[in-house]
C-alpha positions in Angstrom: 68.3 81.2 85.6 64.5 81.9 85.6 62.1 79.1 86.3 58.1 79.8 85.6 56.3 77.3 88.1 52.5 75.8 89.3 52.0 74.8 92.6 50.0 74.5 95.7 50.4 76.5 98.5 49.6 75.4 102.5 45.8 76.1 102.2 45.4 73.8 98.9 45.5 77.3 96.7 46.9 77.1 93.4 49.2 79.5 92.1 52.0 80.5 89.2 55.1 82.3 89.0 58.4 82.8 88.4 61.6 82.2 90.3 65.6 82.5 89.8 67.8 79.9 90.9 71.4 78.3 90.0 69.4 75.2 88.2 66.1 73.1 88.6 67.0 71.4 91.8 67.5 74.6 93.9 64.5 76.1 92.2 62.2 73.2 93.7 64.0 73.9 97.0 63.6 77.0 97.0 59.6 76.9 96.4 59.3 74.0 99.2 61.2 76.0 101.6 58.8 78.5 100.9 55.5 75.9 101.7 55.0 75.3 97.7 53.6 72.0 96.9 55.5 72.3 93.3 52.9 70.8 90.4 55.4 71.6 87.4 59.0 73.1 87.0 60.0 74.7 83.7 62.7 76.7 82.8 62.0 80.1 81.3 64.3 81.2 78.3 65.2 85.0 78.2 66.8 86.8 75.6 67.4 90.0 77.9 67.0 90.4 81.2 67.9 93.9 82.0 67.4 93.8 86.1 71.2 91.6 85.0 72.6 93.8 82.4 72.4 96.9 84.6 74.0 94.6 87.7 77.1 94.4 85.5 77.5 98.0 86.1 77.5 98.1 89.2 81.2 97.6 90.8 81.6 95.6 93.9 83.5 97.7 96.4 86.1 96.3 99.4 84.2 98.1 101.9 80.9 96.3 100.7 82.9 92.8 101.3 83.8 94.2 104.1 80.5 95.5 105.7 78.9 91.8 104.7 81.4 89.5 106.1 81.0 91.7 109.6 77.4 91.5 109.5 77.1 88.1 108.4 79.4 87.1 111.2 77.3 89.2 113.7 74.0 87.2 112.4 75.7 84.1 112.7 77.1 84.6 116.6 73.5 85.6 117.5 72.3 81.9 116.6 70.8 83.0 113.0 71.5 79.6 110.1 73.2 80.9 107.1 70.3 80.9 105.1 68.6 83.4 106.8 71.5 85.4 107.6 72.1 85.8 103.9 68.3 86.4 102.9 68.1 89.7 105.7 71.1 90.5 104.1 70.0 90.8 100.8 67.7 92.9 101.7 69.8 95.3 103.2 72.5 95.8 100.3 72.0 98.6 97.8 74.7 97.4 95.4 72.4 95.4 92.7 75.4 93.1 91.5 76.1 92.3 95.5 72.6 92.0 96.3 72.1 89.4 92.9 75.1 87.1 94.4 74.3 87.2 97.9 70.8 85.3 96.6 72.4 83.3 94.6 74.9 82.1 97.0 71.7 81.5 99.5 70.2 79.3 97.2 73.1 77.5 96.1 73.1 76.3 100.3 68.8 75.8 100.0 70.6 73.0 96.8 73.0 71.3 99.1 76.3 73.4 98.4 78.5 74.6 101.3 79.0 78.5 101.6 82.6 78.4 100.8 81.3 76.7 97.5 78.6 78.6 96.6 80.8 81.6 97.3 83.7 80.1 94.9 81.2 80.8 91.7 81.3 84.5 92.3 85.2 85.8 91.6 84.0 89.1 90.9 83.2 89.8 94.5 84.6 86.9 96.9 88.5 85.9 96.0 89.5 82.8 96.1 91.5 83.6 99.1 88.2 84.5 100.4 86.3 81.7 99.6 89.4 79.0 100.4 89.8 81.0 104.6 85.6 80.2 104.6 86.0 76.7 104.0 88.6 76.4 106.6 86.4 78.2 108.6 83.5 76.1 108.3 85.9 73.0 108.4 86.7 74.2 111.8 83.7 75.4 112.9 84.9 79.0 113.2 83.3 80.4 110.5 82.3 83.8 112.8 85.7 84.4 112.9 87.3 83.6 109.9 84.4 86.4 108.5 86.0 89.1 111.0 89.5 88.4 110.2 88.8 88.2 106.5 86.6 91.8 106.8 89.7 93.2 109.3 92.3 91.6 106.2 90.0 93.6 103.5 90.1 96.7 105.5 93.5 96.9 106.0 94.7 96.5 102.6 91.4 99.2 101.5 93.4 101.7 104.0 96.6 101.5 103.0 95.8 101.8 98.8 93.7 104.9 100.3 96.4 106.7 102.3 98.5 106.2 99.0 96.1 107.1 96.6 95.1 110.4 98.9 99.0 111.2 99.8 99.4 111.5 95.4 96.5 113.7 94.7 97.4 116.8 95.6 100.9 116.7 93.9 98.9 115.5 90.6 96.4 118.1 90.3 99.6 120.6 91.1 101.4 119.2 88.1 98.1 119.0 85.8 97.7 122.6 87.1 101.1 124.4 86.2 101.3 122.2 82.9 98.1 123.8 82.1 99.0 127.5 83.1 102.5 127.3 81.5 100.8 126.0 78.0 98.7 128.6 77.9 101.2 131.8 78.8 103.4 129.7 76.5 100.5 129.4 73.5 98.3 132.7 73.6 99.7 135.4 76.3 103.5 135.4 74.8 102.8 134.8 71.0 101.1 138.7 71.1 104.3 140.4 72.1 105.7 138.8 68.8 103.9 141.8 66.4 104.8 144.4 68.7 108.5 143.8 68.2 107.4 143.5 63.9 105.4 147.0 64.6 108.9 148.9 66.7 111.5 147.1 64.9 113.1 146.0 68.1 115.5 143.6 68.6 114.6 141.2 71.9 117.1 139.6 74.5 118.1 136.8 74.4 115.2 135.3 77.5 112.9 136.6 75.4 113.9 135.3 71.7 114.6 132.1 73.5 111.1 131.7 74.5 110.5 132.9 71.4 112.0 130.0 69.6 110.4 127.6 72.3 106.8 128.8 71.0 107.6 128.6 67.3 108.4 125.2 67.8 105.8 123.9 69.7 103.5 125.8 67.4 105.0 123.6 64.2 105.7 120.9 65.6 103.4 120.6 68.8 100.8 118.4 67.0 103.4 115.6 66.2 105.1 116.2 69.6 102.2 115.4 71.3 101.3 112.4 68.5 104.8 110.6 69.2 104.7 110.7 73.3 100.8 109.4 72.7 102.4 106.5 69.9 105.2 105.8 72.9 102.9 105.5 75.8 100.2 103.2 73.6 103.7 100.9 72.8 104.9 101.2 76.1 101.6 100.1 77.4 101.1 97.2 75.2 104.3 96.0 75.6 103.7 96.2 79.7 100.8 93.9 79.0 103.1 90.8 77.5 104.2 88.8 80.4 107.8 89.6 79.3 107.0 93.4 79.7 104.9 93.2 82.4 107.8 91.4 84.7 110.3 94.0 83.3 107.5 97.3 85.1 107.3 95.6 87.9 110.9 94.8 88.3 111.9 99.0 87.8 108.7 99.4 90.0 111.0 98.1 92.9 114.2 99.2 91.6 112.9 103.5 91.5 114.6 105.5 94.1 112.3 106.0 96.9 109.2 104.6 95.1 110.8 101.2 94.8 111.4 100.7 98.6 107.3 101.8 99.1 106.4 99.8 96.5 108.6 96.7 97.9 107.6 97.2 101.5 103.5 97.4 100.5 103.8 94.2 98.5 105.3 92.2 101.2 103.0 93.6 104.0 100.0 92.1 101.8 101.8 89.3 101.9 102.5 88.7 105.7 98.9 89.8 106.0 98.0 87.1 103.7 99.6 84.4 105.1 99.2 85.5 108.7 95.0 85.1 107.9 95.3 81.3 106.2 97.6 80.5 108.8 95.5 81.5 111.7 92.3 80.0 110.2 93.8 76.6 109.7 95.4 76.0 105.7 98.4 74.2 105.5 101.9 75.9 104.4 101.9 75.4 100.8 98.7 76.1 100.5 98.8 79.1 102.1 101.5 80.2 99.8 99.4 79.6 96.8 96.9 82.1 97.9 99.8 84.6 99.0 101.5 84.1 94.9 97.8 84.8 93.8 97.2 87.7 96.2 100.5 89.1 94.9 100.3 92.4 92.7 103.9 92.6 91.8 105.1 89.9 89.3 108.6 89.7 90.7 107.3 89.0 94.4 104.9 86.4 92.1 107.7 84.7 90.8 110.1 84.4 94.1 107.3 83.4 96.1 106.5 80.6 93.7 109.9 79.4 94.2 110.0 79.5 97.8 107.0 77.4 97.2 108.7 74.9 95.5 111.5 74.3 98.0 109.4 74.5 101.0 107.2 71.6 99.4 110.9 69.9 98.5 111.2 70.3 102.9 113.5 73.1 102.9 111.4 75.1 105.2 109.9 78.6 104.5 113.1 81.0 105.8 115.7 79.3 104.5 114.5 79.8 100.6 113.4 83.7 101.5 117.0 84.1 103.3 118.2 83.8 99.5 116.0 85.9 97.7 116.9 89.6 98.0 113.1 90.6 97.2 112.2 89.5 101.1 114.0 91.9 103.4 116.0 90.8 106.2 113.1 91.4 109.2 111.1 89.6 107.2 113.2 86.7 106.9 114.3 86.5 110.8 111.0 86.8 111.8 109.8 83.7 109.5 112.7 81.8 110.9 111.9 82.6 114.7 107.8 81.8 113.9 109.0 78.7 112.6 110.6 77.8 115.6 108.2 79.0 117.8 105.2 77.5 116.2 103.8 81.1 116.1 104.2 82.1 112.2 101.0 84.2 112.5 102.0 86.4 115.4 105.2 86.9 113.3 104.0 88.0 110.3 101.6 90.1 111.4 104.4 91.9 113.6 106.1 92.1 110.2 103.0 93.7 108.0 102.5 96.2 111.1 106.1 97.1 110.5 106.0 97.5 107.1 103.1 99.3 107.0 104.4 101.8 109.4 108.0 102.1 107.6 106.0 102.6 104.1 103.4 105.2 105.8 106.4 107.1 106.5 108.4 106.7 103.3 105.5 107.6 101.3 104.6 111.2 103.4 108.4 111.9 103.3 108.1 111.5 99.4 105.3 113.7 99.4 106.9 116.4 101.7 109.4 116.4 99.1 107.6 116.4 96.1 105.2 119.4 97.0 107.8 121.8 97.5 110.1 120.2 94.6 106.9 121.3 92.4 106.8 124.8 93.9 110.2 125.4 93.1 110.2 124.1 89.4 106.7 125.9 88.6 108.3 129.1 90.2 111.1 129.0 88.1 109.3 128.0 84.9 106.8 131.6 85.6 109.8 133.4 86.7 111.4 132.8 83.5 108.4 133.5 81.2 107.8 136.4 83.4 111.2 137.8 82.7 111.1 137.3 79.3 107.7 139.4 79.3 109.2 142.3 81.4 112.7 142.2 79.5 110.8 142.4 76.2 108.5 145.4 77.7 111.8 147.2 78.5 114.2 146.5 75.8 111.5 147.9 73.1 110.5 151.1 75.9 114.3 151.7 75.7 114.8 151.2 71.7 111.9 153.3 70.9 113.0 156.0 72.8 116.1 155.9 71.3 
């Protein structure tokens, strides 16, 4: 919120302006940090404020977290207060809705609020796992490196949506590509052979009255074709959105052949990752399986987390409730079991994301091997056959002309 102001400055000067802050308290803080003798304090009531509306546009990247929680940490180890760490970082960041936040959150502090609150009123950009890790931090006084681990945690999960996201690109475009290429031979290249066979009087083979048929059709009825898939995928997709639906996608998400088992093996390594950070940085058990059910993207994991939840907070320990859920894999479970007994559950489960991460690096290049050459051979076949259509068409009216 704005604030227009009168006050004095050090050498008895008077002055006017304007200032932004949280509410009126932190905007006299703010100006007596600053060496303002504050005469009057009124807020300022704007109807649009476009330095805010184009801020909305702006999307707050991981790597942005990221980069901030390492610097912030370095400022902090080289004996900087938080206040000024935050303002010299401000003034480094490029991303307007970032750069708003980060001042916000500073003068929150200047108003009396911890960082870990002040960073709790900006969702959009700090999670509450983030936010909860940075008050255990500053509970503990380890604040400097509850900021690395969080900016390592953000990094790894960044890298491995990355190496999936990169590994399905290529075979996309490839599909997108032959879909294209076939449409078109299919739509304009074969429908002009159709008046040379009128002109001859020739009777086609069968490839080539097949394909034939195939483009009458779509040419008829292509336009409600493509009108029922786009009614089935706008039902499909609202029904995904009901929790009902939504629980059912995520449940075939882990059940697919190949897929499932990457899909099952990411979601748990976020999840050892998760709980390996809270653990480390000092939350207690349950509550570090809250923030691993909120961190969860996969509603099935959601729900049998929750319910180890339950029993572990009923005494039953953290193992023994996974050990019946077929969602948490065996290593998984006999790792939990031997941290508990250790009194090393972080080592444990960060041995257990490592492994995952590796197994479902691997699963997801073998799938892409696969697919790549899977695609060759279908688009090949798919030319091969309109191209022998074409050919046998050329030859059979050649041959029943000359006849």
């Amino acid at each position: 919120m704005d604030y227009s102001y009168v006050a004095y400055t050090a050498d008895r000067k008077l002055v006017k302006g304007k200032i932004s802050a949280t509410n009126e308290e932190a905007a006299g803080n703010l100006l007596s940090y600053g060496g303002y003798q504050v005469v009057s304090l009124k807020s300022v009531a704007q109807f649009f404020n476009m330095e805010k509306l184009l801020a909305r546009f702006h999307r707050i990247q991981p790597r942005e977290i990221m980069m901030f929680s390492r610097q912030l940490a370095l400022l902090l180890e080289s004996g900087t207060d938080i206040v000024t760490a935050l303002d010299l970082l401000q003034g480094q960041l490029d991303n307007q809705s970032l750069k708003r936040m980060v001042g916000e959150v500073a003068s929150d502090i200047r108003g009396g609020a911890s960082f870990s609150t002040a960073l709790s009123q900006h969702p959009r950009a700090f999670s509450q796992m983030y936010h909860r890790a940075v008050a255990a931090g500053e509970q503990s006084g380890n604040l400097e490196l509850v900021l690395r681990q969080m900016a390592e945690h953000i990094e790894k999960g960044t890298l491995t949506e990355k190496k999936i996201k990169g590994a399905l690109t290529y075979p996309i475009i490839v599909a997108i590509v032959a879909v294209v290429v076939v449409a078109l031979m299919v739509t304009f290249v074969f429908p002009a052979f159709e008046p040379l066979y009128s002109a001859f009087g020739a009777e086609p083979p069968f490839a080539t009255k097949l394909l034939m048929s195939i483009t009458t059709w779509l040419t008829q009825y292509g336009l409600y074709l493509l009108l029922g898939l786009i009614a089935i995928v706008v039902v499909a997709y609202l029904y995904i959105r009901t929790p009902a639906g939504q629980y059912q996608w995520h449940e075939l998400l882990l059940r697919m052949p190949v897929v499932g088992r990457i899909n099952q093996l990411t979601e748990l390594s976020r999840c050892c990752r998760t709980m390996s950070l809270l653990f480390r940085v000092g939350l207690p058990l349950p509550e570090i399986m809250a923030m691993a059910i909120h961190a969860s993207n996969n509603k099935v994991v959601e729900k049998n987390l929750t319910e180890v939840q339950q029993e572990l907070i009923r005494g039953e320990g953290l193992s023994k409730p996974m050990s019946q859920r077929k969602v948490f894999l065996p290593l998984m479970v006999q790792m939990v079991k031997v941290g508990e007994e250790s009194g090393h559950l972080d080592d444990t489960l960060t041995t257990v994301a490592e492994n995952f991460e590796v197994e479902a690096d691997d699963k997801t290049s073998s799938a892409v091997g696969l697919i790549q050459p899977a695609m060759t051979i279908i688009m090949g076949l798919v030319i091969a056959f309109i191209a022998l259509a074409l050919i046998s068409a050329m030859y059979s009216v050649y041959g029943q002309v000359n006849l």
